[in-house]
Structure formats: C-alpha cells, structure tokens
N, C-alpha and C positions, 0 to 999 in steps of 0.2 A: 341519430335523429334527435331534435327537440322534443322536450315532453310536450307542445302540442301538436305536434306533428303525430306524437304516437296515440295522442287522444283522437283525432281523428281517424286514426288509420284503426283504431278499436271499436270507434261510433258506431252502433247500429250492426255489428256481426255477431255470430251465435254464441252463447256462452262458451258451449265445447269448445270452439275455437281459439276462443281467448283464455282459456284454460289451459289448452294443451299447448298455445304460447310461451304462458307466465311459467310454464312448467317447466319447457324445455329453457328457458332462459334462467330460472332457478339453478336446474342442473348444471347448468354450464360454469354455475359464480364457484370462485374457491371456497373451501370449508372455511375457512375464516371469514365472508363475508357473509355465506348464509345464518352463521351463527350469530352473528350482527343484525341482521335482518329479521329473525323468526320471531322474535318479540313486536317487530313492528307489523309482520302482516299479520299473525296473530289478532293481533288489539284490532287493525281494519277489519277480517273476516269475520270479528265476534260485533262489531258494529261500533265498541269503544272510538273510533276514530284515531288522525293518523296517531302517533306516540312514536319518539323521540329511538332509538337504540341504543338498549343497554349497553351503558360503557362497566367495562371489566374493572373489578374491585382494581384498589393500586396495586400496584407490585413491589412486596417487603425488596428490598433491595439487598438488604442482610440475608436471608435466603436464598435471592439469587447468586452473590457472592460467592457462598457454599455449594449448591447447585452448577457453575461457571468454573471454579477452581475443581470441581470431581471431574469434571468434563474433560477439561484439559490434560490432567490425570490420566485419563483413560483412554485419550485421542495418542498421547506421548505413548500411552504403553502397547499399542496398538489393538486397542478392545474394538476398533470401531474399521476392522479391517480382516483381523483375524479370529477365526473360532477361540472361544472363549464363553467363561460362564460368569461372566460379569455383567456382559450387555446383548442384550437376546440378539439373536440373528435379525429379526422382523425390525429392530432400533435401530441397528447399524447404518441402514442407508438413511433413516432422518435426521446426522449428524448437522447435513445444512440447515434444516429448518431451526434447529437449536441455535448455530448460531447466528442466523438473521434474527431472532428474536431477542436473543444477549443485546446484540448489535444496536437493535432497534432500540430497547431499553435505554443503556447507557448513553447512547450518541444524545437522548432525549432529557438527562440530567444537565439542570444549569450547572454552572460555573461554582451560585453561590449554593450548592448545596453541601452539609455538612460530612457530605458520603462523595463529593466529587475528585478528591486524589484516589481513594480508591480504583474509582469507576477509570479515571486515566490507567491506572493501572493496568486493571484487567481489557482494556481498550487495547494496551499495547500489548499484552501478553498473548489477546485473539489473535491479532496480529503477526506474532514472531510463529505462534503455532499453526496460521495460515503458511507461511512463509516455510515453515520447517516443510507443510505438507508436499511443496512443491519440489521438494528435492529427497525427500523421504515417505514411502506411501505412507501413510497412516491411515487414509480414506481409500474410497474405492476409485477417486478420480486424480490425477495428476496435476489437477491446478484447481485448488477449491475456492482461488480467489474467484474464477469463473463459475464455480459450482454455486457461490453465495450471489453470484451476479452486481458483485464488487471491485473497482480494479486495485491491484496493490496498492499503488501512490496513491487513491482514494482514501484507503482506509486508516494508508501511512501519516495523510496530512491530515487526519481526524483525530487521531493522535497525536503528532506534533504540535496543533493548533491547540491542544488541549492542554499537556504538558508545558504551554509557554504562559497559562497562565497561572502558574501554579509556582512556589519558589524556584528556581533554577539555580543547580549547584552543578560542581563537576562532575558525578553518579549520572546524574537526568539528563547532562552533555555529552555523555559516556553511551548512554541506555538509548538517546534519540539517532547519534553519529550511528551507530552498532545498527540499528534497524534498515540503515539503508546501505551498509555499506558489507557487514556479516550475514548475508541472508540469504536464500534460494532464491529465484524469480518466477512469477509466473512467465507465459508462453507472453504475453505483452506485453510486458513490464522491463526497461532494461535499469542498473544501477543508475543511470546517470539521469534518469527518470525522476527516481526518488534523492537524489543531488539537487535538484532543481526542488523539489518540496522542502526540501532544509534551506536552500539559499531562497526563498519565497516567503515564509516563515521568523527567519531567524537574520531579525533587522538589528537588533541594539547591539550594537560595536563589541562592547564588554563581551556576549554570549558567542558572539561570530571569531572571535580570540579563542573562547576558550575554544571550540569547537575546530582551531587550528592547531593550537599547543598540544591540547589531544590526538591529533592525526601526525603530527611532529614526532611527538613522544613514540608510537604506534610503531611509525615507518622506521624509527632509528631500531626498537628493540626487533621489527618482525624483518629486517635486512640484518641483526645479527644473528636471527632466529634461523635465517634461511640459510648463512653460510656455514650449518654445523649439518646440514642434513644433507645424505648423498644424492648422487644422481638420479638415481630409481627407485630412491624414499615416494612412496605414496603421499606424503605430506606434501610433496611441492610444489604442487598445484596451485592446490589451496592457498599454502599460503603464499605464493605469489602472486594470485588476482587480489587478496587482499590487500598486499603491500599496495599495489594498482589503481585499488579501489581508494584507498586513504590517500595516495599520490595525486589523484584526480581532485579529490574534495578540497586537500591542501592548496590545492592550486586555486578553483573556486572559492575561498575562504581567503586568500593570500592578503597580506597587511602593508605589502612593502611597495615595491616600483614593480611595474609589470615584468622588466628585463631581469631582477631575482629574480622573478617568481618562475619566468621562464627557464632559470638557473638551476633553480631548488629542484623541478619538473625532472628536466634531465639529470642529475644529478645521481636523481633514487629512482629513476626510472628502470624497471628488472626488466623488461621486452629486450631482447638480443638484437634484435634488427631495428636499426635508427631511424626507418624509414617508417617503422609499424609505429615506432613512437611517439611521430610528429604527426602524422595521420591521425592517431587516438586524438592527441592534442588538440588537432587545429578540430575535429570534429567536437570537442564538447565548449570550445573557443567558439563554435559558431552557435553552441545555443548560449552561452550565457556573457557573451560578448559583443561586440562592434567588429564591423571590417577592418575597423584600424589596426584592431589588437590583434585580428587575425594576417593580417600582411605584416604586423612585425613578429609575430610567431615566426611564420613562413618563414623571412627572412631571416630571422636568429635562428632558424634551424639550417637554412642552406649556408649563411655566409659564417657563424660560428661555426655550427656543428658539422660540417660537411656534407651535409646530408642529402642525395637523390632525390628527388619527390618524383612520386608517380606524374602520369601525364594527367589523369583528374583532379593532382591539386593546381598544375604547372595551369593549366586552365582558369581554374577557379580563383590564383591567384593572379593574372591580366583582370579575367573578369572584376573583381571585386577591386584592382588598384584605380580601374577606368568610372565604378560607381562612387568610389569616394571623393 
C-alpha cells in the first residue's frame, strides 16, 4: 500500500495495536535492513525526528582482496563442505552470503577506479569457483550459482563486459574463451548460453580473431590430444566435449564464407553420428543465425555430407524454406 493509505489505516487506532504492527513488520525485514533502519526509528522514538540511515563506513578494497582470495582458498580445499578446523561448522553454510556481498562490492566499482583490474579479476575467479562448484561439491548445494540467486551467464557477462574494458591481449582471450567453454554448468545454464555472451560482448574484429585463432590452435592440439588416449581412458570425455565446445565457438566466431565455415565444422567434428552432428549444428545456427544460413547448413549437410536428418529437421526445413 501507499504511505497514505497506511497513514490512514493507522489514524485513530490503539497504540498497542499499532505497536504490535510496527513490530511484527520489523521482525519480518532481513538483518541487514533492520540494521539500516535502527538509527532512524531510534532518532523518531527519542523525538529527534526523521534522520537519514547510517550508511556503512567504505569498504577498504585491499582488505577485501585478502579477505576474497582466503575464501577461495578454502571453498577449493573444501573447508566450506567438510569437517575441518579452519572454518567452524556454524560459517560453513554462510558461504552464499559472503559471496553476494564480494559480488555486490566489486560489480559496484567503476571502471575508472585505480583497483578496477584487480576487482575484474577476482570477478572472474568468483566465477570459475562458482562454476567449479557445480561439478565438484565444494558447498553444501549443487549449483550455488542458484544458491547466490545469480544465473551463470549473468555473472559471466559481468565479467566479460568488464574485462573488455580493460587492455586485451591473448592471456585475457584465453581467460574469457576458457570461462564459457572449460567449465561445469549450473542445472540452467547450457554452453552455448555463455557462446552467446562472448559473441554479444566481443564486437571489434581484431578481438573476435583472436578468440578464433585461439579455438583453432585448441582443436588442432586437443584432436591430437585425443588420438593418443585409449578407449576406456577416463579422459575422453572430457576432452571430447571440449574439443566440441571450441568447434561450436569456431564456428560462431568464423571469418571466412559460411560454406568454410561449414567445412572447418565437420571437419573437427568428434560426434560419431553425422546426423547428431548436424542437429548440434543447425541448433546453435538457429540462435545466432538467419533462416538462410540455416537452409544452407541443412542442405550442405544432406547434399555434401550425406547425411539423414531426422523428421524434426525434415520439417523444420519446408517450414523455414516457405518463410524466407
């Protein structure tokens, strides 16, 4: 309701009542808001009138630095999961609250401040060790990007948008590719999510180069990486959704005529079945594409590559030949 709606609905009723109101409405606010508030009803209830709430000293940023890096520390080694005499039991489950407050800080440093590469930094480093959490418990929950009420790609493109204003070399093209392409996912988050944050971001020609040479380089060494490991190596998993994940980017990032690019695609494409890997295809074709490109996909995969398509693309492509 409006504040004069509540002024009337308070006009003329018993104190007690409007007491054990203000009360139960008090209890209800979170600890951080009543502690905002206690200096101002204070100053009202002593008759001083209304007064302003006290805003909280600055926050040394150097301090938090040290503070933010022990943290990480100790989330990586898993103090914030397992018994241990480093971080009490009763601290363990406040891990979120620590880093909404990191979060909040840093996100709230300009640009021009002379601590703001740092702060990128430890921006992405929240990040990677969210990301870790999600495929390695470290916390008590399974997806803490949910636990901080954050979603991945949110917090991904608060760091990449941060990171592009800052020098860019091949390290920082290396560090921002790696974030969305090396990483666990939360339960909503898929890679091609955070593919769409990099190509949203990462306009100037020169940077969207490197950020393909990079993936170029990647796929040639992780395709000779994968043909030394055996069948039933635990590694090949791994590293075949990578190789995957940088094949997909390369593609989104591509410099040349679309018909390469669809070239280079299948080429280094490690999926077994031709059919799975025109489907991958044409699906990330339709977020960061046109119909058009998607009907000569489709068709350079049936009339070069021989390839089957299911009856949901067989559709999809009438469909989309009849809307262009």
């Amino acid at each position: 309701m409006k504040v004069k709606e509540l002024r009337d609905l308070l006009k003329d009723k018993d104190k007690k009542l409007i007491t054990d109101a203000f009360v139960e409405a008090y209890k209800a606010l979170p600890k951080s808001k009543k502690e905002e508030l206690d200096d101002v009803i204070e100053s009202i209830v002593s008759g001083e009138g209304k007064k302003k709430a006290t805003k909280h000293e600055e926050v040394s940023l150097t301090d938090l630095f040290v503070e933010i890096q022990d943290f990480l520390q100790d989330a990586y080694h898993g103090y914030y999961i397992a018994p241990n005499r480093i971080v009490p039991k009763k601290e363990r489950p406040k891990w979120r609250f620590k880093v909404k407050r990191y979060l909040k800080i840093l996100l709230d440093v300009p640009s021009d401040h002379p601590y703001f590469s740092q702060v990128v930094t430890l921006i992405r480093e929240i990040y990677k060790m969210l990301s870790y959490g999600c495929g390695v418990y470290i916390f008590s929950s399974d997806d803490p990007f949910a636990s901080i009420g954050m979603e991945q790609e949110k917090l991904y493109g608060e760091y990449v948008a941060r990171q592009l204003q800052l020098n860019i070399d091949e390290a920082s093209i290396i560090e921002m590719v790696n974030g969305a392409t090396h990483c666990y996912l939360s339960r909503e988050c898929l890679h091609v999510m955070l593919f769409g944050v990099l190509d949203h971001y990462i306009q100037k020609q020169e940077y969207r180069d490197m950020v393909l040479n990079y993936c170029q380089k990647f796929i040639k060494s992780q395709k000779d990486f994968i043909a030394t490991l055996k069948r039933h190596d635990d590694r090949l998993y791994e590293a075949k959704e990578l190789l995957t994940n940088m094949n997909q980017l390369a593609f989104i990032f591509h410099n040349d005529t679309f018909e390469k690019a669809l070239q280079y695609y299948f080429q280094n494409e490690i999926i077994k079945n031709p059919e799975i890997s025109l489907y991958t295809l044409l699906m990330v074709i339709d977020i960061f594409y046109s119909y058009k490109e998607w009907i000569e996909a489709y068709e350079y995969g049936v009339e070069i590559k021989h390839i089957q398509p299911r009856q949901k693309l067989m559709d999809k492509y009438e469909r989309y030949k009849n809307e262009v």
